[in-house]
Structures are given as structure tokens and as C-alpha cells.
C-alpha positions in Angstrom: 65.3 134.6 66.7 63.4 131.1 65.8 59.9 130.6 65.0 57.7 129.2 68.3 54.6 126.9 68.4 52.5 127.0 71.2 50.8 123.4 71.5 47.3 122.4 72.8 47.8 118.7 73.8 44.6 118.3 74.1 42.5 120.5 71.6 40.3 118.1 69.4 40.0 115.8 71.8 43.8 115.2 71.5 44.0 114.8 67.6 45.7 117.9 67.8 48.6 116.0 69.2 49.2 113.4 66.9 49.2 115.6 64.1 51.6 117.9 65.3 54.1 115.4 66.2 53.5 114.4 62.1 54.0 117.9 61.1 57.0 118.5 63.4 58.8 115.5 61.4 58.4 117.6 58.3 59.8 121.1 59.9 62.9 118.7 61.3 63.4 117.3 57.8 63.2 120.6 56.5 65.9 121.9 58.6 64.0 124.6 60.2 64.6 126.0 63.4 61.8 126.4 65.7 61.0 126.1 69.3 57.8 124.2 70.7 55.9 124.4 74.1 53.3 122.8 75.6 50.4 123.4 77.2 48.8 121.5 80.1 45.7 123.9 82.1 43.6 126.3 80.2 45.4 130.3 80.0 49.2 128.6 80.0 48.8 129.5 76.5 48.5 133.1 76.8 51.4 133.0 79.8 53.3 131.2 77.2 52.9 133.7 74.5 53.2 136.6 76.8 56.8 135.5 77.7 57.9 134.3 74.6 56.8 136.5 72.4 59.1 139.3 72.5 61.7 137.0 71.8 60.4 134.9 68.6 59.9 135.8 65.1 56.7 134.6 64.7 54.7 132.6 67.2 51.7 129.9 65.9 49.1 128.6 68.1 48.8 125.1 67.4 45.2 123.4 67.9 42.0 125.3 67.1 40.4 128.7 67.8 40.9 128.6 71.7 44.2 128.4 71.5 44.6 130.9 69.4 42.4 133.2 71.5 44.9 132.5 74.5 48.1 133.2 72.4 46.5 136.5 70.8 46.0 137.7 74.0 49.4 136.7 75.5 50.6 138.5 72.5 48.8 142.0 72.8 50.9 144.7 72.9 53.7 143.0 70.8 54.4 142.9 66.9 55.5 139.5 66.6 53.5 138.0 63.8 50.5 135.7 64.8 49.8 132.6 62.9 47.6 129.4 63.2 48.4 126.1 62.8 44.5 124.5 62.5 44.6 121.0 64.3 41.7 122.2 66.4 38.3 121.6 66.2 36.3 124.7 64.4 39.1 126.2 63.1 37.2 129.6 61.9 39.1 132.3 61.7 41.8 130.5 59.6 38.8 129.4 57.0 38.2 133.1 56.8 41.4 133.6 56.1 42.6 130.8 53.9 44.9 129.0 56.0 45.8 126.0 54.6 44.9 122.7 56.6 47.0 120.3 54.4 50.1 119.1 55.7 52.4 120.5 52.6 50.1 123.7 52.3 50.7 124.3 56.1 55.1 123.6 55.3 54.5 125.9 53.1 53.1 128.7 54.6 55.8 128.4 57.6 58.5 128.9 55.2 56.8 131.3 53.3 54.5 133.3 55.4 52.2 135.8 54.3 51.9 138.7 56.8 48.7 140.9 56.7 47.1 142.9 59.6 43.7 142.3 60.5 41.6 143.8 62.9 40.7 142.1 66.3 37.6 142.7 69.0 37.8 143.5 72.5 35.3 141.4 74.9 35.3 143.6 78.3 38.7 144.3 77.5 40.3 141.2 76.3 40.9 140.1 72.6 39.0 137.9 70.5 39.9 137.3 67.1 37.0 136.0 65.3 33.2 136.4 66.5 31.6 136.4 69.9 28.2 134.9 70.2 25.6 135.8 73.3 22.5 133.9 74.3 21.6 130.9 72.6 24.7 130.9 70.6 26.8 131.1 74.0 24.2 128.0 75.1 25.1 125.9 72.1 28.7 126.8 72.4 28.6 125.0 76.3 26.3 122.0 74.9 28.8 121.7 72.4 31.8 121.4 74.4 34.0 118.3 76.1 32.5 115.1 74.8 30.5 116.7 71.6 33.7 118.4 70.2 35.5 115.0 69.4 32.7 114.8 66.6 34.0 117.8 65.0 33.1 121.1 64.5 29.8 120.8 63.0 27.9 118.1 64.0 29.1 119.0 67.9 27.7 122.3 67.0 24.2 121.5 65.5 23.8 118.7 68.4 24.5 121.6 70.7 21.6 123.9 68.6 19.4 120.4 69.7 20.3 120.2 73.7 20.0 124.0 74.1 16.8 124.0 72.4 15.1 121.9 75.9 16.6 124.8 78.6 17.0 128.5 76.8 14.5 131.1 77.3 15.6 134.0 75.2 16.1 137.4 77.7 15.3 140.8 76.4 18.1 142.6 75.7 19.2 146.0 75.5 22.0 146.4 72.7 23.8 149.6 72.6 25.7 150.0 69.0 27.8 153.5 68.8 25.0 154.9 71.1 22.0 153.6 68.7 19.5 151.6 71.3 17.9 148.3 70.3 15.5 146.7 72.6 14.0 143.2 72.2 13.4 139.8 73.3 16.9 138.5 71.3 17.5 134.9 69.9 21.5 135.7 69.8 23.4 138.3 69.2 26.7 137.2 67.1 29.3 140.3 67.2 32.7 139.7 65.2 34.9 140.3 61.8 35.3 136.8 60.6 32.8 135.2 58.5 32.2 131.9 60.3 31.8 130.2 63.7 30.2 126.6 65.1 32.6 124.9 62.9 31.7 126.4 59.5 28.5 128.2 59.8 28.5 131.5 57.8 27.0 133.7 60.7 28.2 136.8 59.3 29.1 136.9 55.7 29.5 139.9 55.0 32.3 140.8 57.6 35.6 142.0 56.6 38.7 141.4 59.1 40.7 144.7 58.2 37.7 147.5 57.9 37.5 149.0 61.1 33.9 147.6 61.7 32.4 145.2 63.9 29.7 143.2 62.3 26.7 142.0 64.1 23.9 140.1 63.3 20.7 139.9 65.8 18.4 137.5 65.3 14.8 137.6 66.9 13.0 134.5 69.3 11.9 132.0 67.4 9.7 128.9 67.7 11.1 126.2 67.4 10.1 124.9 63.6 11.2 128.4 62.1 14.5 128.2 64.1 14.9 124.8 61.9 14.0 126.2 58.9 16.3 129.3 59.5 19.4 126.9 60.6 20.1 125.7 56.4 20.5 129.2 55.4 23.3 130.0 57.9 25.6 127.8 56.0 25.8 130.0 53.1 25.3 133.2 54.8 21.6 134.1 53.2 20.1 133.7 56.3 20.6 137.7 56.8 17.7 137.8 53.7 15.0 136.8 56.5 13.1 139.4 58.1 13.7 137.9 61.7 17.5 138.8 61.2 19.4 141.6 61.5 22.4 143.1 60.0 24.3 146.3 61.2 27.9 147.3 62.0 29.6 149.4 64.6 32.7 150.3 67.0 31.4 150.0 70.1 29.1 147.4 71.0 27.2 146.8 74.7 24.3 144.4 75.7 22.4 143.8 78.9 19.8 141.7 79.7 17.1 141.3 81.7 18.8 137.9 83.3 22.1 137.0 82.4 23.2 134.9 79.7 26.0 132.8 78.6 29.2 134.6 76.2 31.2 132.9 74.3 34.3 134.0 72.3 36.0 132.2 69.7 34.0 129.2 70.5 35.0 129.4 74.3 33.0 130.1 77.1 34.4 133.4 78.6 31.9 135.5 80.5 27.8 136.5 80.9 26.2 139.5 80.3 26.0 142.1 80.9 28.9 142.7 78.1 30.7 145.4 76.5 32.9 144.9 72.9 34.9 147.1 70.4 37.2 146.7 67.4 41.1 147.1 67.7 41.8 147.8 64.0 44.8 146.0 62.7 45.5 145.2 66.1 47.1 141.5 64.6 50.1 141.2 62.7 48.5 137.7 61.2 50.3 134.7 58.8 48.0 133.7 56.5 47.8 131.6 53.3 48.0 132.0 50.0 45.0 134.0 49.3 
């Protein structure tokens, strides 16, 4: 059996590319054997996986958190170890985890890996691996995408905060958590187990990848100067100290709203409400690094 990368030609903007082609010298000179395919049309990943996965000792997705969202899902219902390889462009989950993004720290996890299972989310049905955002998160998410992402994950995501801030109107939503009902006129709703999304924007800081739990944070409308003045603390997570946020974990999670709004998964744009989410626990056999 030989390790397999899955490759996303064209995640960051096609950066992704070149710096696989670097990093594939290295595993040559190293001697190791591996296999490599490519992608070419969004979901070949997941086909990919699905085929090859029985087959491979581990398989890594190679680009950012989109691919790895297609390859976890190609990989459900198999054991073969999941890893990441983070030439993409937000590259979350793998913070949370403490994937290396060095070229030698990245050798060395492949020869070395680290196995440990962490839980995953369901979005109607499907897997996500890090956190799913709905309403103006899910907005921001499709301002951000195509041209902004070459920028990076950041800045593409706060530009996208700026162009969603001219066309969303926040819905009232109905959010269901393990039968608990919540009903208000809703900002976002941010619903995962990693820490981070947007590139490095400590949504949910408090979330823990192998407890069962999904965490979710619900943050009320806003005008426009508080939004700005709430934005700063999201990058070290003490945003959840403001009274306009909430913080609260469950199983099962399900939201309508009064007109639908955009989803987004793992930085992707995957559905509209209404929506329904639960945790797999330790549904991923995942490579990390060295902590």
C-alpha cells in the first residue's frame, strides 16, 4: 500500500501547484513511495478519494480546506488515515491542529505521522470537518471567493466582511439545538469543532475537535460601527465576552429562516437554509503534527 495525494491544481489561485511540484522533489529524494492525482472540476476530489481510498495507507488532500472537505467525504465510511497537506488558502483546520506549513516540517510529518481521531460535522448529511458558517458569514464566504482568495486568507476574508456589508439583511432565524428553541433576528450563526475560519479568525475558541460537542456561536444584528468594533476581538477569540454573542454547544443542530440564506462549509459555498447539522464523534482517523 503507498501513501496518495489528492491535488487541487488550482486551490490558491494555483500556488497550490507550484509548491507541490517543490515538495514532491523532496518525497522523490527521500525515496518515498507515493502516488499523486489530480484534480480538474470541483467533487473529482471526493470521487478520487472514494476510489482510492480503500487501497492507500493514508491519503492527504493537497491544497486548502475545500479540498480537504471533498476528500473527507470521499473517504467516509473508510479507516484510511486523513491528512492535509496546507497549500491552500485558509488552511483552518490544520492551524487547529498544528499541521506544519514548512516544507521540512511537512517531510516530516509524512514520514512520521501522528494519527489521532477527531470528530467531524454532518451538514444535511454530508461531512464537514471544521466549522460551517450561515448568514452573513456564508455572504462573506461568496464575496470572498475567485478573484479575492489570491490575496490570502485574511485580507480576502475581511474584504468580503466589506462587500457583504452593502447587500445582507439579516433573516430571523429559528435555531433548534438538542430541542432547545432560539428565535431571533441572527447576524451568523458559526456551527463547528475547530477553532478558526476566514483564514485565521478565532470564531470559536473554545471548541475541541474530539469531545463529542458541536460548538456554536450566535451573534445578534448589528449596526454597522459595532460590527467593526466587534470584528478585532474575533482574532483572539474574546469576542464571545460581548453581550451581542452567544456561546453554547450541542449534538444536533437545525436552523430555518424566514428567507433563505447562504451556508458555507469549510469555507465553501455548499447549500441555503433551511439546514440541519450533527457531530460524528471521532469520525476521522486524522495525521497531524507534532503537537
Amino acid at each position: 500500500m503507498a501513501i496518495s495525494f489528492i491535488v487541487n491544481p488550482e486551490a490558491c489561485r494555483g500556488k497550490a501547484l507550484h509548491r507541490w511540484k517543490r515538495f514532491s522533489a523532496l518525497l522523490k529524494k527521500e525515496g518515498l513511495r507515493y502516488g499523486e492525482y489530480y484534480t480538474s472540476r470541483p467533487q473529482e476530489a471526493e470521487e478520487i478519494a472514494r476510489r482510492i481510498g480503500p487501497g492507500s495507507e493514508m491519503v492527504y488532500a493537497v491544497g486548502g480546506d475545500g479540498t480537504l472537505l471533498e476528500v473527507a467525504n470521499g473517504l467516509r465510511g473508510f479507516k484510511t488515515p486523513l491528512g492535509l497537506i496546507p497549500f491552500g488558502t485558509g488552511n483552518d483546520l490544520g492551524r487547529c491542529l498544528g499541521v506544519p506549513r514548512d516544507f521540512e516540517g511537512i517531510l516530516q510529518m509524512v514520514k512520521n505521522p501522528r494519527l489521532r481521531k477527531i470528530d467531524a460535522g454532518a451538514l444535511n448529511g454530508r461531512v464537514f470537518c471544521n466549522v460551517v458558517g450561515i448568514g452573513f458569514d456564508g455572504e462573506v464566504a461568496l464575496s470572498a471567493d475567485n478573484i479575492l482568495k489570491g490575496m490570502g486568507g485574511t485580507p480576502a476574508y475581511l474584504l468580503g466582511i466589506l462587500k457583504a456589508l452593502y447587500t445582507y439583511r439579516a433573516p430571523l432565524m429559528e435555531i433548534d439545538i438538542d430541542g432547545k428553541i432560539i428565535e431571533k433576528r441572527t447576524l451568523l450563526v458559526a456551527v463547528g469543532n475547530g477553532q478558526y475560519y476566514g483564514g485565521g479568525l478565532k470564531v470559536l475558541p473554545q471548541a475541541e475537535q474530539d469531545n463529542g460537542l458541536l460548538e456554536i456561536c450566535i451573534i445578534d444584528t448589528l449596526w454597522i460601527g459595532k460590527l467593526f468594533y466587534l470584528l478585532p476581538g474575533v482574532y483572539s477569540g474574546k469576542h464571545i465576552n460581548k453581550k451581542e454573542v452567544q456561546i453554547l454547544r450541542g449534538r444536533k443542530v437545525k436552523i430555518e429562516t424566514d428567507a433563505p440564506v447562504v451556508v458555507q462549509a469549510d469555507g465553501e459555498i455548499i447549500t441555503s437554509t433551511p439546514v440541519e447539522l450533527e457531530i460524528l464523534p471521532g469520525a476521522l482517523n486524522f495525521v497531524t503534527g507534532s503537537r
